[in-house]
N, CA, C and O atoms as CSV, one atom per row, in Angstrom:
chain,resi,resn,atom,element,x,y,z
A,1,UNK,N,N,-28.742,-21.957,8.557
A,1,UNK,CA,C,-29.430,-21.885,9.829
A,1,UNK,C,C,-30.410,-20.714,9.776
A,1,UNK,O,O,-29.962,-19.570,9.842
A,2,UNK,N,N,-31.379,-20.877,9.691
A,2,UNK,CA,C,-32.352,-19.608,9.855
A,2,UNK,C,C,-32.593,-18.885,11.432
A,2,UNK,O,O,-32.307,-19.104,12.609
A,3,UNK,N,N,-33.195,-18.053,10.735
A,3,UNK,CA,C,-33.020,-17.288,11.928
A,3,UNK,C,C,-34.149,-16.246,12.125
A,3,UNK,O,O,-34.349,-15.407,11.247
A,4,UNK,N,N,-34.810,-16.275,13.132
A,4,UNK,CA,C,-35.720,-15.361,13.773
A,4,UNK,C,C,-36.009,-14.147,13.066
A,4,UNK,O,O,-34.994,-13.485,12.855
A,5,UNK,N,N,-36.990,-13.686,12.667
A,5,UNK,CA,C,-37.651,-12.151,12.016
A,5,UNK,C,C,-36.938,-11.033,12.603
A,5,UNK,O,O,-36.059,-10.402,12.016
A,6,UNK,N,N,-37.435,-10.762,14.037
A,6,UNK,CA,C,-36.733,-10.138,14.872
A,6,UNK,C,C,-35.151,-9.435,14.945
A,6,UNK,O,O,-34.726,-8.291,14.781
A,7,UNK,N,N,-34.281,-11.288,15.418
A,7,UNK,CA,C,-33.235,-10.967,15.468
A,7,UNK,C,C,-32.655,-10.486,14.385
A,7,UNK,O,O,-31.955,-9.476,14.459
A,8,UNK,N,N,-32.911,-11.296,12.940
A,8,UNK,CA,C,-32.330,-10.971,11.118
A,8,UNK,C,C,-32.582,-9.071,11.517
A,8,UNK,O,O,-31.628,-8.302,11.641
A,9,UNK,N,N,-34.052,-8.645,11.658
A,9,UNK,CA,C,-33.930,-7.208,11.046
A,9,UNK,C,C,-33.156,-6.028,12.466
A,9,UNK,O,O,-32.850,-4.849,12.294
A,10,UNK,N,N,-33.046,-6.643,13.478
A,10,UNK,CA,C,-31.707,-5.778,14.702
A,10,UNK,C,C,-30.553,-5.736,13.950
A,10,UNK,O,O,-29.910,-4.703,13.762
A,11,UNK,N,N,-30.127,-7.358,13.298
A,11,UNK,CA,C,-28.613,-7.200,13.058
A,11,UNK,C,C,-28.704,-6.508,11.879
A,11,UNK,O,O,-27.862,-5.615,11.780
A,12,UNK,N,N,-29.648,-6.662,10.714
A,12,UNK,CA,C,-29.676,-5.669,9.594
A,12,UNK,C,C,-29.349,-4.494,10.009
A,12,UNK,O,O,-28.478,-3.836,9.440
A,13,UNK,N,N,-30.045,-4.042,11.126
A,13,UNK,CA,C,-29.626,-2.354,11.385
A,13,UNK,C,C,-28.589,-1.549,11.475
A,13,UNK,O,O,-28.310,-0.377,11.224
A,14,UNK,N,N,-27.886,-2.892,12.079
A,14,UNK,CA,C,-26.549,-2.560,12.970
A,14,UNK,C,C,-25.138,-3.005,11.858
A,14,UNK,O,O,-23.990,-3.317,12.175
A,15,UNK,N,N,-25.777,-2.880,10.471
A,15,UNK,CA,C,-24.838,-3.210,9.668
A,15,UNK,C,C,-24.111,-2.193,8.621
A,15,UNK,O,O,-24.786,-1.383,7.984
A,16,UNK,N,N,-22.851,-2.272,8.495
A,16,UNK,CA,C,-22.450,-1.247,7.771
A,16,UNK,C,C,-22.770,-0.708,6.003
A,16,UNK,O,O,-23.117,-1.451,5.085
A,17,UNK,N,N,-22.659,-0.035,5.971
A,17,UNK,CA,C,-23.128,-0.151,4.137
A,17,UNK,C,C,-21.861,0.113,3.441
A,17,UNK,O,O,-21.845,-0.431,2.337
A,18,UNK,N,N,-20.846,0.738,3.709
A,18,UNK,CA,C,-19.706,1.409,3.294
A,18,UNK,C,C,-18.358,0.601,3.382
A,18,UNK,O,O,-17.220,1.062,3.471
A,19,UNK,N,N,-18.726,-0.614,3.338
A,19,UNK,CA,C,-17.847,-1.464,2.935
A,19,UNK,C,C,-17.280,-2.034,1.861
A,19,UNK,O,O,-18.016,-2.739,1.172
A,20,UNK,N,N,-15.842,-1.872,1.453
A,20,UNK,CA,C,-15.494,-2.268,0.270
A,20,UNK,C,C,-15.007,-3.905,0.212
A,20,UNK,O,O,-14.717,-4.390,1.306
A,21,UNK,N,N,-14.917,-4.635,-0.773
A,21,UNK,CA,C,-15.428,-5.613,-1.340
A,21,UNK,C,C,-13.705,-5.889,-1.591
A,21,UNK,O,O,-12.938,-5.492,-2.468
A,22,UNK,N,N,-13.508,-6.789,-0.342
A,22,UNK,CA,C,-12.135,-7.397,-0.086
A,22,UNK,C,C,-12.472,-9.090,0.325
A,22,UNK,O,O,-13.469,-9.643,0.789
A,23,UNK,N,N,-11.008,-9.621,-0.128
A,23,UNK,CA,C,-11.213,-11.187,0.204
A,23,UNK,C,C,-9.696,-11.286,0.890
A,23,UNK,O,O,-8.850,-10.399,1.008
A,24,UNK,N,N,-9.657,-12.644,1.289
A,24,UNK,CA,C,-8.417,-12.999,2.058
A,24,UNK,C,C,-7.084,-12.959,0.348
A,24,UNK,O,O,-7.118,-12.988,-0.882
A,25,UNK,N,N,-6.199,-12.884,1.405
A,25,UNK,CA,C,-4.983,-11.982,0.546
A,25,UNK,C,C,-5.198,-10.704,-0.657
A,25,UNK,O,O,-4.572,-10.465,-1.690
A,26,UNK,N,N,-6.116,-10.175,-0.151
A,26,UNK,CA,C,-5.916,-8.346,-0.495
A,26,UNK,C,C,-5.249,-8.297,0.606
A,26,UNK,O,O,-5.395,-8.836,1.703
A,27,UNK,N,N,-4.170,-7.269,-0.017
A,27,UNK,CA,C,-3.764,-6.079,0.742
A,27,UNK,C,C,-4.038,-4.629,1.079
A,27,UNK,O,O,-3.641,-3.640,0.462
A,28,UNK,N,N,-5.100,-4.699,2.620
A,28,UNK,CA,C,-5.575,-3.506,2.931
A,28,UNK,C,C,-4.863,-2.747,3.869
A,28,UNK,O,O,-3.789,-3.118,4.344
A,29,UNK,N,N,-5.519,-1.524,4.198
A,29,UNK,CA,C,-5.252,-0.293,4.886
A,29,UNK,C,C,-6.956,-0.084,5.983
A,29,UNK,O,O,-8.116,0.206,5.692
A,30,UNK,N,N,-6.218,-0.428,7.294
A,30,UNK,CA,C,-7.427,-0.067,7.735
A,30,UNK,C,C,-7.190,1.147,8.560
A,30,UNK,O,O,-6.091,1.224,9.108
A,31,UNK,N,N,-8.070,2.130,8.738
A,31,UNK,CA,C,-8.253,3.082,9.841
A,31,UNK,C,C,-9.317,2.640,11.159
A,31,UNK,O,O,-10.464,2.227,11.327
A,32,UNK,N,N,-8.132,3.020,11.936
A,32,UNK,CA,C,-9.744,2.643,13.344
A,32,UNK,C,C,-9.105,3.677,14.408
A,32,UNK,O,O,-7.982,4.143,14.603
A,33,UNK,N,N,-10.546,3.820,15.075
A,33,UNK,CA,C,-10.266,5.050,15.570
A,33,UNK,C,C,-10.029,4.849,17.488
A,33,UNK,O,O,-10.923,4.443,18.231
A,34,UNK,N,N,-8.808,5.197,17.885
A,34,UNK,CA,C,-7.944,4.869,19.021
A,34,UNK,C,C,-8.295,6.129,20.128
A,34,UNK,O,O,-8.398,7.316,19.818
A,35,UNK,N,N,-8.438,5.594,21.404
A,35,UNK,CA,C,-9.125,6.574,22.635
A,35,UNK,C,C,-7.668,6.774,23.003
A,35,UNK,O,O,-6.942,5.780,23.038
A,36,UNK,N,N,-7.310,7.650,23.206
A,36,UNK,CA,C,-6.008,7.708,24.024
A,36,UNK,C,C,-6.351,8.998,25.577
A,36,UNK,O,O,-6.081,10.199,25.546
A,37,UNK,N,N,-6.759,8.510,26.341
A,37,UNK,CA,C,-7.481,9.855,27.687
A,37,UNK,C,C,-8.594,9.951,27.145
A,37,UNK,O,O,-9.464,9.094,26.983
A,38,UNK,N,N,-8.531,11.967,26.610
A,38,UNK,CA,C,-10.240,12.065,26.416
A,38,UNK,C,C,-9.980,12.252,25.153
A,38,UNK,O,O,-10.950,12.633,24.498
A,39,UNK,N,N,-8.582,12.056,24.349
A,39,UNK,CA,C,-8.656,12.005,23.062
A,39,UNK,C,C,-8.915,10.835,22.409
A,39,UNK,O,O,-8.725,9.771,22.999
A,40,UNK,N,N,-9.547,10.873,20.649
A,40,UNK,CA,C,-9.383,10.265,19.793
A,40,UNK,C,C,-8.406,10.343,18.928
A,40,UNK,O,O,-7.863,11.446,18.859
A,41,UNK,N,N,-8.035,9.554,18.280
A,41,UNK,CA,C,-6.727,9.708,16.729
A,41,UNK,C,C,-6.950,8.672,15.714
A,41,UNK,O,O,-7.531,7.614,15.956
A,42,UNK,N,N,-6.601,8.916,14.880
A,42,UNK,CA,C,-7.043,7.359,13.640
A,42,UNK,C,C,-5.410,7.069,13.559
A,42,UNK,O,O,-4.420,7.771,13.353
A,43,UNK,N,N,-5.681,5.490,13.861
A,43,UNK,CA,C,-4.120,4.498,13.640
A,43,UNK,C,C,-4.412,3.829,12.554
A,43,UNK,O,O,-5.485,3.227,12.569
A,44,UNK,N,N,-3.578,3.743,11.351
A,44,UNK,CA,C,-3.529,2.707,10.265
A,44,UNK,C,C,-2.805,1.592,10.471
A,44,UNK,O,O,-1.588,1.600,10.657
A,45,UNK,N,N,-3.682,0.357,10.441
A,45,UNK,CA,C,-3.248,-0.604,10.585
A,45,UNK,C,C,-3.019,-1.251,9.051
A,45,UNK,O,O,-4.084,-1.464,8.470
A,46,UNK,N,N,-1.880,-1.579,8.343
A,46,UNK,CA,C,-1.698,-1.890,6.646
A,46,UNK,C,C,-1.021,-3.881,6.788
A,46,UNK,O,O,-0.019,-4.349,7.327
A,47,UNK,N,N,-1.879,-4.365,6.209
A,47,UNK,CA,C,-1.458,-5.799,6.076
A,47,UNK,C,C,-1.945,-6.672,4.789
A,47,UNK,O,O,-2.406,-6.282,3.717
A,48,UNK,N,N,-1.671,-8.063,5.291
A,48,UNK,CA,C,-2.331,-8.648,4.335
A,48,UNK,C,C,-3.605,-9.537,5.411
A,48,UNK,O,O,-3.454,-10.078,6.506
A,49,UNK,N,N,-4.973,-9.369,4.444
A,49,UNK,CA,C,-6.038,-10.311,4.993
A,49,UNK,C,C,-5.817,-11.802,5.100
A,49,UNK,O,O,-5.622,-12.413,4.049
A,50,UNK,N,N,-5.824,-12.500,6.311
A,50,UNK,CA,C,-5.133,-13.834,6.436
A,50,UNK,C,C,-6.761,-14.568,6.439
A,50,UNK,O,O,-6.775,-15.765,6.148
A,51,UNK,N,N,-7.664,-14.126,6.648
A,51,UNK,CA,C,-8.931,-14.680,6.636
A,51,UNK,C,C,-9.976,-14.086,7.133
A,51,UNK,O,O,-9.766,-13.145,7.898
A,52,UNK,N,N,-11.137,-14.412,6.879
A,52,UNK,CA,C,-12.665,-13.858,7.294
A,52,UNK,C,C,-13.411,-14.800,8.045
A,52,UNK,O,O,-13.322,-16.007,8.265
A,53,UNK,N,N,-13.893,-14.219,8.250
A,53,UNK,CA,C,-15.438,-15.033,9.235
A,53,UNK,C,C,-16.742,-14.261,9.607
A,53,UNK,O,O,-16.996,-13.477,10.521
A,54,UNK,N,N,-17.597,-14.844,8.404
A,54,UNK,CA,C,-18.544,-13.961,7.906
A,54,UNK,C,C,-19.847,-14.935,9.051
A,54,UNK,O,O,-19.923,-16.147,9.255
A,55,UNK,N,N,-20.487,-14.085,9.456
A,55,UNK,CA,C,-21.563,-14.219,10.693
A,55,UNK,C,C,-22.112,-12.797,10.633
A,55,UNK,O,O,-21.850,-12.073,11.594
A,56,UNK,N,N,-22.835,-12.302,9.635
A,56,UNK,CA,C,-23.684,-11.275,9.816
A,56,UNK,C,C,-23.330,-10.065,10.533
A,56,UNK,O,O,-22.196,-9.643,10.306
A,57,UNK,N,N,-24.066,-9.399,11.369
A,57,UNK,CA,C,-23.671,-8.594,11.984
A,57,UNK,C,C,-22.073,-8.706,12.921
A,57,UNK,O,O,-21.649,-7.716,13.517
A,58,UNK,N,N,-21.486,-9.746,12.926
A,58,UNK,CA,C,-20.569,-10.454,13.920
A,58,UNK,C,C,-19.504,-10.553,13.261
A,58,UNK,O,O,-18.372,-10.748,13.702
A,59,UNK,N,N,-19.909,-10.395,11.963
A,59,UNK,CA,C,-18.455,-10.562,10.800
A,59,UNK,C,C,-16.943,-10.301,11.411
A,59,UNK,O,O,-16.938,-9.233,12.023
A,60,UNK,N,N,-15.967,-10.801,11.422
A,60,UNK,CA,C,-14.790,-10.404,11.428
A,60,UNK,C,C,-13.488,-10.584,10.123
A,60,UNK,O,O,-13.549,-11.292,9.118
A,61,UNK,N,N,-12.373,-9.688,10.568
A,61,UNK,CA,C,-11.696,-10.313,9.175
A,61,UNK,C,C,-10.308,-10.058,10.157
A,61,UNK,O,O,-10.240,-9.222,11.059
A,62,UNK,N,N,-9.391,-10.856,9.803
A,62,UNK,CA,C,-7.996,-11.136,10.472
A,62,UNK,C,C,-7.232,-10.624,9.461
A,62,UNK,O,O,-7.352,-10.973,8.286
A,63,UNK,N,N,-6.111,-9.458,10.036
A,63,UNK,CA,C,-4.977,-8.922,8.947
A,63,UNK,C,C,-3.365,-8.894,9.616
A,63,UNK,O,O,-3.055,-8.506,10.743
A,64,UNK,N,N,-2.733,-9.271,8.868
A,64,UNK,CA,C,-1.467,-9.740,8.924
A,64,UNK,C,C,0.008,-9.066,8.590
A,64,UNK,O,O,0.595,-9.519,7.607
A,65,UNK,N,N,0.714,-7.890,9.436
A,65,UNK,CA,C,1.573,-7.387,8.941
A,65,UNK,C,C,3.280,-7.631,10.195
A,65,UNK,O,O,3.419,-7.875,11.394
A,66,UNK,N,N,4.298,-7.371,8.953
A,66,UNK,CA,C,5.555,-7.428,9.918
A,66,UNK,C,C,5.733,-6.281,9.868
A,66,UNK,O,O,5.596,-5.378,9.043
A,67,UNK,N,N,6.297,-6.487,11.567
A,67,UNK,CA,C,6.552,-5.395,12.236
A,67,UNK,C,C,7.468,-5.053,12.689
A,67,UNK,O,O,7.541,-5.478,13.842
A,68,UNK,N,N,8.634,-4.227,12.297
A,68,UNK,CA,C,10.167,-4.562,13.236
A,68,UNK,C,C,10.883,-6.127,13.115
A,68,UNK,O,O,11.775,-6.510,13.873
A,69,UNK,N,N,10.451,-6.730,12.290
A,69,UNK,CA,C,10.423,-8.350,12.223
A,69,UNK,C,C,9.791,-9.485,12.887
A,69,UNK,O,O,10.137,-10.653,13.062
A,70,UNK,N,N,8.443,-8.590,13.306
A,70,UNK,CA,C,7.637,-9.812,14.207
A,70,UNK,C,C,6.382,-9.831,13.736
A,70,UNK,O,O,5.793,-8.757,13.613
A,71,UNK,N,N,5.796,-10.949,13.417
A,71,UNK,CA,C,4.575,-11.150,12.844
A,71,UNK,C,C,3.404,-10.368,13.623
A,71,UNK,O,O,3.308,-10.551,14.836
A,72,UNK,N,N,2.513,-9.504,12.970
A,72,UNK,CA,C,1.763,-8.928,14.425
A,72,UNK,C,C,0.231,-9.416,13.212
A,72,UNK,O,O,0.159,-9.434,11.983
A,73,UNK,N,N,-0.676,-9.713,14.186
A,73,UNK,CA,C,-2.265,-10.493,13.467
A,73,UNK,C,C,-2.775,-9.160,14.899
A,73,UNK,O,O,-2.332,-8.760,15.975
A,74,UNK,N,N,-4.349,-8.835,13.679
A,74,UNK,CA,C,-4.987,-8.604,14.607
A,74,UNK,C,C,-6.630,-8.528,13.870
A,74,UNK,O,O,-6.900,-8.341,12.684
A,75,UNK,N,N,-7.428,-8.711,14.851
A,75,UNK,CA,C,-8.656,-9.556,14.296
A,75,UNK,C,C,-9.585,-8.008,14.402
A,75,UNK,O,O,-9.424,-7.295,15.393
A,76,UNK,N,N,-10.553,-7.596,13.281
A,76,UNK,CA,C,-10.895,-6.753,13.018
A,76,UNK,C,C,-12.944,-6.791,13.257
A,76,UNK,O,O,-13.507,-7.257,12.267
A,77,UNK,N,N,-13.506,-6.534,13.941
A,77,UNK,CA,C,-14.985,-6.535,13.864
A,77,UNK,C,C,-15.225,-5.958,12.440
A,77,UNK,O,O,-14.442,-5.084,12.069
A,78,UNK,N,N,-16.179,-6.333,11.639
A,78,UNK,CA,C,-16.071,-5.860,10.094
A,78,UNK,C,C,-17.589,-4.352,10.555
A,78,UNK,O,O,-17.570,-3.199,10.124
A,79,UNK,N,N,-18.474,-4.852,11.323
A,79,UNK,CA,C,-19.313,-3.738,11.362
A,79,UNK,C,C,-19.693,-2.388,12.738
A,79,UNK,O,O,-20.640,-1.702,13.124
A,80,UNK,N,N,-18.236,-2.636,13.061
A,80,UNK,CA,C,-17.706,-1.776,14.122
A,80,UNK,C,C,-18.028,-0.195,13.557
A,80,UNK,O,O,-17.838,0.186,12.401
A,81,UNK,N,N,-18.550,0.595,14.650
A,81,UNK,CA,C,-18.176,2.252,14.975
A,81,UNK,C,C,-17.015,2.052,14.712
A,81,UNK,O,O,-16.930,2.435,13.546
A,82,UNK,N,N,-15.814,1.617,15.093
A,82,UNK,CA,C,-14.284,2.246,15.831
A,82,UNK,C,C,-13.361,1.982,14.441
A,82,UNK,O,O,-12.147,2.187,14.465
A,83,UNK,N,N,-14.062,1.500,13.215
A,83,UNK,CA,C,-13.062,1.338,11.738
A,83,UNK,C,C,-13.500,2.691,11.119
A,83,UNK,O,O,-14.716,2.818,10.970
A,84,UNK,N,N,-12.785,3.623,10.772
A,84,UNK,CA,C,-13.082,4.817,10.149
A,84,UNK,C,C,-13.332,4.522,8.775
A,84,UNK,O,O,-14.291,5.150,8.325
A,85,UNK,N,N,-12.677,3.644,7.854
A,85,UNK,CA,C,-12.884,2.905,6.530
A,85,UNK,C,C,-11.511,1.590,6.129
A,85,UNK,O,O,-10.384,1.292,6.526
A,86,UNK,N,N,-11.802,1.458,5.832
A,86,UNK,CA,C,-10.684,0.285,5.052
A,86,UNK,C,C,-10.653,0.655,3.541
A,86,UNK,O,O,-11.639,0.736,2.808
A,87,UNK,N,N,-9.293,0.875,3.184
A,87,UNK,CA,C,-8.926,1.120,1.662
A,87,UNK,C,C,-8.506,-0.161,1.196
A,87,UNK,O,O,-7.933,-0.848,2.041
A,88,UNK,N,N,-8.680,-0.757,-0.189
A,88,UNK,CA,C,-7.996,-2.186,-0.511
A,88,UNK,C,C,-6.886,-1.879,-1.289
A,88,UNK,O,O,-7.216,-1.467,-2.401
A,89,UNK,N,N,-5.674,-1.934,-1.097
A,89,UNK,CA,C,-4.507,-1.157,-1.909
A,89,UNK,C,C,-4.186,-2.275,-3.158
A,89,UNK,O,O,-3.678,-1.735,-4.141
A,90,UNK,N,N,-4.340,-3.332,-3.244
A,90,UNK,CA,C,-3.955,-4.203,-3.582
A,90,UNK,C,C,-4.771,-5.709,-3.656
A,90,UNK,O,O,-5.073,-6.212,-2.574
A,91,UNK,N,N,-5.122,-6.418,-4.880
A,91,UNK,CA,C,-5.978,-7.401,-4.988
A,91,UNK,C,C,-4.819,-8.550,-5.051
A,91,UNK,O,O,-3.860,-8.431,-5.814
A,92,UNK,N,N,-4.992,-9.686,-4.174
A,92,UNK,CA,C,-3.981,-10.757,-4.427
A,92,UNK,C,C,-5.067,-12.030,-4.809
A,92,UNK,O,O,-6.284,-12.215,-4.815
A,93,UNK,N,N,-4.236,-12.526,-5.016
A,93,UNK,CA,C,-4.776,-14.069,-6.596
A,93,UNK,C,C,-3.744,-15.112,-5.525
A,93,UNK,O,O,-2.539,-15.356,-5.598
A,94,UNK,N,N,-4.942,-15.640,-4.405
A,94,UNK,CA,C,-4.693,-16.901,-4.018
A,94,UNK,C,C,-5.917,-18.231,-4.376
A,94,UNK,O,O,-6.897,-18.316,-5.116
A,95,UNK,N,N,-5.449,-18.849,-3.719
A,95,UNK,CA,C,-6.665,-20.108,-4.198
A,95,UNK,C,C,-7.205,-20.816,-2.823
A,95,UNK,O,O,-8.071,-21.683,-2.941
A,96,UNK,N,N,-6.691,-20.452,-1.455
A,96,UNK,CA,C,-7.320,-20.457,-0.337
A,96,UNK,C,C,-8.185,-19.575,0.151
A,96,UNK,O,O,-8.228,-18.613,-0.616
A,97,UNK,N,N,-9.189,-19.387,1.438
A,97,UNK,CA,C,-9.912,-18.485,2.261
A,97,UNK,C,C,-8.809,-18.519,3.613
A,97,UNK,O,O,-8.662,-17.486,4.266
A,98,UNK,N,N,-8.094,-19.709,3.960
A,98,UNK,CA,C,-7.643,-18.596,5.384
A,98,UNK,C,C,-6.228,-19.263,4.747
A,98,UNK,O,O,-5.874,-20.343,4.273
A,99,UNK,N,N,-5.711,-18.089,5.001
A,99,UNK,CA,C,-4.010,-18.442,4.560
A,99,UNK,C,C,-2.702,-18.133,6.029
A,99,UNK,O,O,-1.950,-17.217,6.362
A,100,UNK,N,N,-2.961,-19.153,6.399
A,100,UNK,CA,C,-2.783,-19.423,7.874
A,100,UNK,C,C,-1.044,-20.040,7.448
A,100,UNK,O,O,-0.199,-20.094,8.342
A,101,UNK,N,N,-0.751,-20.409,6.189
A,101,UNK,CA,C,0.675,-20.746,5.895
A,101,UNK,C,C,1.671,-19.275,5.960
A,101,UNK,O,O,2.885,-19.091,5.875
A,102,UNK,N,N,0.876,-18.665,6.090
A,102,UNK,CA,C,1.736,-17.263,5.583
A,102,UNK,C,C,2.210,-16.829,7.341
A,102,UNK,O,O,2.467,-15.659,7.625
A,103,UNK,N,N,2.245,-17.534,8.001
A,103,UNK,CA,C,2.394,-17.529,9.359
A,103,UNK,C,C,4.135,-18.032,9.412
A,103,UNK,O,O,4.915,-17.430,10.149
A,104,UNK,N,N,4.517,-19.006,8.678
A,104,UNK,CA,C,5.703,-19.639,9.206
A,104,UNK,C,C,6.508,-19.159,7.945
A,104,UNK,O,O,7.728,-19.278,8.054
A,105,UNK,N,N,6.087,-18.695,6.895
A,105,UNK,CA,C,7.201,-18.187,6.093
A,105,UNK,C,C,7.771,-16.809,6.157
A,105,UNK,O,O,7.051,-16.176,6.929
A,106,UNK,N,N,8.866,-15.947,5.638
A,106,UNK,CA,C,9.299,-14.700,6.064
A,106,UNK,C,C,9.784,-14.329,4.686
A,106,UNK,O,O,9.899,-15.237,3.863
A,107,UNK,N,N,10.053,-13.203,4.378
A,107,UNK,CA,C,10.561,-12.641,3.205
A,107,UNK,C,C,10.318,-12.936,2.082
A,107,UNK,O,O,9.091,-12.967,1.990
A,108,UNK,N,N,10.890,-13.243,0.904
A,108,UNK,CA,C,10.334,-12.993,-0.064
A,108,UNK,C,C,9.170,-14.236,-0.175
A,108,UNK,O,O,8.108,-14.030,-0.763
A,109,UNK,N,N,9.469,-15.458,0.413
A,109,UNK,CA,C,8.371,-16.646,0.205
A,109,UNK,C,C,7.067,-16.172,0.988
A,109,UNK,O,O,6.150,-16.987,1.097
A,110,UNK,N,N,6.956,-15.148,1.433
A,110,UNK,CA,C,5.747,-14.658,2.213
A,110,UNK,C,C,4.716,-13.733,1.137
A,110,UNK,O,O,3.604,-13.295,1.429
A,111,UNK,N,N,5.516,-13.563,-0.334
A,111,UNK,CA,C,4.525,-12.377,-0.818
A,111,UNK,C,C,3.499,-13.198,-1.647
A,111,UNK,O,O,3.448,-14.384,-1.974
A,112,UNK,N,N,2.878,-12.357,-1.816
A,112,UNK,CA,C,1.600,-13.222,-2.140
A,112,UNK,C,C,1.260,-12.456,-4.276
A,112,UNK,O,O,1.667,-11.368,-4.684
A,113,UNK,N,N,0.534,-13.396,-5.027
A,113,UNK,CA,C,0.804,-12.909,-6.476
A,113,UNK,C,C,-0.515,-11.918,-6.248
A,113,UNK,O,O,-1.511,-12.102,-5.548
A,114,UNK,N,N,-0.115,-10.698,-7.182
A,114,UNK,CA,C,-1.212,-9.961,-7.321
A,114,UNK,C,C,-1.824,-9.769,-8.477
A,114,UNK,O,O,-1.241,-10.108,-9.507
A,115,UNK,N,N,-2.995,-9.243,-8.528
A,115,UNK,CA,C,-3.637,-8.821,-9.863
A,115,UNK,C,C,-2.636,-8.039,-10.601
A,115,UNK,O,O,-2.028,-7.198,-9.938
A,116,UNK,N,N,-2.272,-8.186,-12.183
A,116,UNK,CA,C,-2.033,-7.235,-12.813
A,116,UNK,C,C,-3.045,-5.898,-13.159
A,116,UNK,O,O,-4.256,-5.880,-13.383
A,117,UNK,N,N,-2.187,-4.944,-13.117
A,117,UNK,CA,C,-3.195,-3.527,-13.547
A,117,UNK,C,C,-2.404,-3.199,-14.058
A,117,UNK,O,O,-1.217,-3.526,-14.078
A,118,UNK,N,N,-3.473,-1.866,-14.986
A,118,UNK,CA,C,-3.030,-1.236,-15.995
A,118,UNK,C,C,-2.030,0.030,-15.604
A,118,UNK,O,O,-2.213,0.669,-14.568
A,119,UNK,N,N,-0.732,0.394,-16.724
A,119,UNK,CA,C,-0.118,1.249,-15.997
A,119,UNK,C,C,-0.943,2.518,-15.650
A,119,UNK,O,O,-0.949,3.159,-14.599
A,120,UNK,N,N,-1.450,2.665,-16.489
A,120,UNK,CA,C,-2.269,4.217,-16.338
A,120,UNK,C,C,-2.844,4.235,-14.970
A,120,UNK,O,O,-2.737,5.188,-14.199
A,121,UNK,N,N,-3.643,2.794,-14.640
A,121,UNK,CA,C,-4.411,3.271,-12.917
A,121,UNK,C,C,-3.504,3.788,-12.366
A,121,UNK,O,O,-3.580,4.980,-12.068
A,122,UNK,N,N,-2.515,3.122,-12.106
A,122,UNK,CA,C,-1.442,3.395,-11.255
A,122,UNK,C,C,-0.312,4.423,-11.302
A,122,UNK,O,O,0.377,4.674,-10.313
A,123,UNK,N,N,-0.173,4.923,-12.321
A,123,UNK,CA,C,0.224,5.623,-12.350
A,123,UNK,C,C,0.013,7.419,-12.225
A,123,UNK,O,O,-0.669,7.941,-13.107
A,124,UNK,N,N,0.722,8.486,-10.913
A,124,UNK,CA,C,0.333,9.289,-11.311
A,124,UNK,C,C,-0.156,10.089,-12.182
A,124,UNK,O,O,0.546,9.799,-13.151
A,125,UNK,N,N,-1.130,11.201,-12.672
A,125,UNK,CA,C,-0.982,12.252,-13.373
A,125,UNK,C,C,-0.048,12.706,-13.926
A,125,UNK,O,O,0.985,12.951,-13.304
A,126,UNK,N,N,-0.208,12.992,-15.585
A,126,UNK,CA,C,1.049,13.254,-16.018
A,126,UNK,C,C,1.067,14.663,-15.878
A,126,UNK,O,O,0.071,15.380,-15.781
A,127,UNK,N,N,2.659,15.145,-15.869
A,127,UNK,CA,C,2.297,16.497,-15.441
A,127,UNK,C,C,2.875,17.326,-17.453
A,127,UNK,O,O,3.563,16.766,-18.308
A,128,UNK,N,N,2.427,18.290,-17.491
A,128,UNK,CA,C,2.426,18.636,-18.924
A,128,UNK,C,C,4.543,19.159,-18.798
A,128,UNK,O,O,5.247,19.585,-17.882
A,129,UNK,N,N,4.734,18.888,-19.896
A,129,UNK,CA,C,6.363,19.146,-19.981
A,129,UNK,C,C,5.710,20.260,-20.841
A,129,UNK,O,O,4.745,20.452,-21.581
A,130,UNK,N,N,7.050,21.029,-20.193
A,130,UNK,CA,C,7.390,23.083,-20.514
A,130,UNK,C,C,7.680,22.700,-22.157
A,130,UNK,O,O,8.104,21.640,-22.617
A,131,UNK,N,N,7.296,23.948,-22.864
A,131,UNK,CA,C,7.077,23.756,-24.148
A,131,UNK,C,C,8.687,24.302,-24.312
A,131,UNK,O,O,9.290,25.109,-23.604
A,132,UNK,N,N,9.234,23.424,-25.727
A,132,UNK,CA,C,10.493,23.693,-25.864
A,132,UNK,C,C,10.921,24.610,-26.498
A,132,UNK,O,O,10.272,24.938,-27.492
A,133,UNK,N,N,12.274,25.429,-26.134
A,133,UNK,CA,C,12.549,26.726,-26.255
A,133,UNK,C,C,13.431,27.055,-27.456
A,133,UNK,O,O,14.355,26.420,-27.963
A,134,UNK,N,N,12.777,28.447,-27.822
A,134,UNK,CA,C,12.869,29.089,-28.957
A,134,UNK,C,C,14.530,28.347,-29.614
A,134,UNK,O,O,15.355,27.932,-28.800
A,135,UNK,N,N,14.770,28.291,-30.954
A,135,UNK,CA,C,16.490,28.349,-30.991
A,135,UNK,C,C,17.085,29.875,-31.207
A,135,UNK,O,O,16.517,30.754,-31.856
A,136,UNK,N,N,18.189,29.986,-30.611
A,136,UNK,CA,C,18.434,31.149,-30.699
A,136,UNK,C,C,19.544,31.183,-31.528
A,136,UNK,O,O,20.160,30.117,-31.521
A,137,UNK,N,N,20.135,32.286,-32.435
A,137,UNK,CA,C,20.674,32.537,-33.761
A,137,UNK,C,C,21.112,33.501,-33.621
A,137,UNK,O,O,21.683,34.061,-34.557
């Protein structure tokens, strides 16, 4: 659908650049930033992406976590002020875009396969071991 000179370069403006490069079933970490009175605070919201809906400036993405044992969804504006960043903790290897099944299953049939990585990414810094001590005689 094309679209107007005009409107294309407003929503260009109003678009984020600092977005990392997630699909449905990564497992992200989002920060968004919560009014509570005249304060602000950043709440992490951590799930799995159940789907997107890409519309330009309008983009949204839906993320999916249990909570106390209750499914909680909540639908995310992708080029919002109020997301401080989204981290992707985790790349998952499905073969759908909206994974709307992951709704009626619970526990272990709910996890989703992930990318293998290397141990080293993942693994902390090694820390140097104390050099071993003199023998004594």
């Amino acid at each position: 659908m094309s679209q107007h000179v005009l409107l294309r370069e407003i929503e260009s403006a109003n678009r984020r650049k600092d977005i990392p490069d997630f699909r449905s079933g990564d497992s992200v970490r989002v920060h968004t930033l919560i009014k509570e009175g005249d304060k602000e605070r950043v709440q992490i919201f951590e799930g799995v992406v159940i789907g997107q809906h890409r519309g330009g400036s309008r983009a949204t993405f839906t993320v999916r976590k249990i909570s106390y044992g209750v499914g909680v969804e909540r639908i995310f504006p992708l080029h919002t002020t109020r997301i401080e960043k989204i981290e992707v903790l985790t790349k998952g290897h499905v073969r759908r875009a909206r994974l709307n099944y992951l709704r009626e299953l619970q526990g272990k049939a709910a996890r989703i396969k992930g990318e293998k990585r290397d141990v080293e990414e993942t693994a902390p810094a090694a820390v140097p071991a104390a050099p071993p001590a003199a023998p004594t005689t």
